[in-house]
C-alpha positions in Angstrom: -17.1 0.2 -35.1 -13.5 -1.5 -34.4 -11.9 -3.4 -36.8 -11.0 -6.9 -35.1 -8.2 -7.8 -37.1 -6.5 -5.2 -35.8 -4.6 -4.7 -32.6 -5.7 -2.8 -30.1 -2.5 -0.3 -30.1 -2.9 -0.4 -34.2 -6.9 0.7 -34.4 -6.5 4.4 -34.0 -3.0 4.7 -35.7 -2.1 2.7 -38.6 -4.3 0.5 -40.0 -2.2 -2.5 -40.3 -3.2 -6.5 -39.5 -2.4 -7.5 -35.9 -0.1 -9.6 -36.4 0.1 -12.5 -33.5 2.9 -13.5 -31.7 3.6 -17.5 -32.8 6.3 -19.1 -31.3 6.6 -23.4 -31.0 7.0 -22.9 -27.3 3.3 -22.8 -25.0 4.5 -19.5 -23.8 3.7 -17.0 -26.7 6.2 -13.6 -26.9 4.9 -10.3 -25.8 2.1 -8.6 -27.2 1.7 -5.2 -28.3 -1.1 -5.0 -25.3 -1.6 -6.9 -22.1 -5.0 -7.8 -20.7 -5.6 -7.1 -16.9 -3.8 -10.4 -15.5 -1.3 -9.9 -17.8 0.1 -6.9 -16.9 -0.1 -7.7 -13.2 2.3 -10.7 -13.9 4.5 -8.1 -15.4 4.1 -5.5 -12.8 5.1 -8.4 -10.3 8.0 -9.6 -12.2 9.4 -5.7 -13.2 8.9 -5.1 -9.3 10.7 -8.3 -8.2 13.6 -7.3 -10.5 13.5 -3.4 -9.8 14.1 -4.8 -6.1 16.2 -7.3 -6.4 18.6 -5.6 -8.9 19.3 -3.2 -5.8 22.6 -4.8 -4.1 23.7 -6.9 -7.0 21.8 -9.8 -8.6 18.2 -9.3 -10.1 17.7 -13.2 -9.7 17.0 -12.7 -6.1 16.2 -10.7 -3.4 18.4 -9.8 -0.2 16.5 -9.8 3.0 17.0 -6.2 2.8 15.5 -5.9 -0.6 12.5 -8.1 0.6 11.9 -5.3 3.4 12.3 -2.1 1.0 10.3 -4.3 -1.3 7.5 -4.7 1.5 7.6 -1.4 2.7 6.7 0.1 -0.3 5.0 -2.1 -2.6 2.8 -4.1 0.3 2.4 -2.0 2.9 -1.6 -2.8 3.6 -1.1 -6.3 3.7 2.0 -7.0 5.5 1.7 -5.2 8.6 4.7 -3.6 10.4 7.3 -4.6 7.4 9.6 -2.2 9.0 9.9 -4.4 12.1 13.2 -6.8 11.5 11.5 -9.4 13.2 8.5 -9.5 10.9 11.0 -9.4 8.2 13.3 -12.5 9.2 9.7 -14.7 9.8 8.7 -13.7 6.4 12.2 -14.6 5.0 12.3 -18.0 7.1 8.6 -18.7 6.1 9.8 -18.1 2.1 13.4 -19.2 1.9 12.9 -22.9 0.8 16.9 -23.5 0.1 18.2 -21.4 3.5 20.3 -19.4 1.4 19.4 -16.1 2.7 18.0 -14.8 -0.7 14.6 -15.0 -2.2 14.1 -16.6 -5.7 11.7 -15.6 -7.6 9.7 -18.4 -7.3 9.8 -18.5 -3.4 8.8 -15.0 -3.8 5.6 -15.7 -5.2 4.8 -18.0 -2.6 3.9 -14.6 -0.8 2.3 -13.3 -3.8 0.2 -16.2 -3.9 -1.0 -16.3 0.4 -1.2 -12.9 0.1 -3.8 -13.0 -2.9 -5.4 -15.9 -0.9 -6.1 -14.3 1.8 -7.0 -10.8 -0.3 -9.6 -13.2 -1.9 -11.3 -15.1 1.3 -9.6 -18.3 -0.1 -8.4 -20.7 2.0 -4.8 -21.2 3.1 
């Protein structure tokens, strides 16, 4: 039987408390162990900066960046990402401030109507 005041990564090694992660801000600090939709945020955000960090700045990504990002990562739901002109509507359709580059948070604009439209949700 498991011991539940121990963390998951502790049970079968040492046999030490879990101790939580308490900080005074609502977002706590990284666990020891991530539950499912927590280590898809940080496979998204690792990804985002793996890509972005490729020409420069890991803040954003490069239209170029975006593609190899695409290509890769997405390639059963965006459709020909190859195709520069699936590409630049993608970047038009994402690039809030026109700046050429994709923030993070415009970025997940496409996580999110991708995921929508993975789920039968409406857009």
């Amino acid at each position: 039987m498991e011991n539940p005041g121990l963390c998951r990564s502790q049970r079968y090694r040492r046999r030490q408390p879990c101790q939580p992660a308490v900080t005074t801000a609502w977002l706590s600090t990284p666990l020891p162990f991530h539950h499912t939709m927590e280590s898809a945020i940080n496979t998204l955000v690792t990804q985002f900066k793996t890509f972005a960090g490729n020409d420069g700045s890991s803040d954003t990504l490069s239209k170029e960046e975006l593609r190899n990002l695409v290509v890769s990562q997405l390639p059963n739901f965006v459709k020909n990402g190859n195709d520069p002109g699936v590409i630049d509507q993608l970047m038009a359709s994402l690039d809030e401030n026109n700046d050429g580059e994709l923030t993070f948070l415009e970025f997940w604009q496409l996580i999110g109507k991708l995921a929508s439209k993975q789920g039968g949700f409406s857009q």
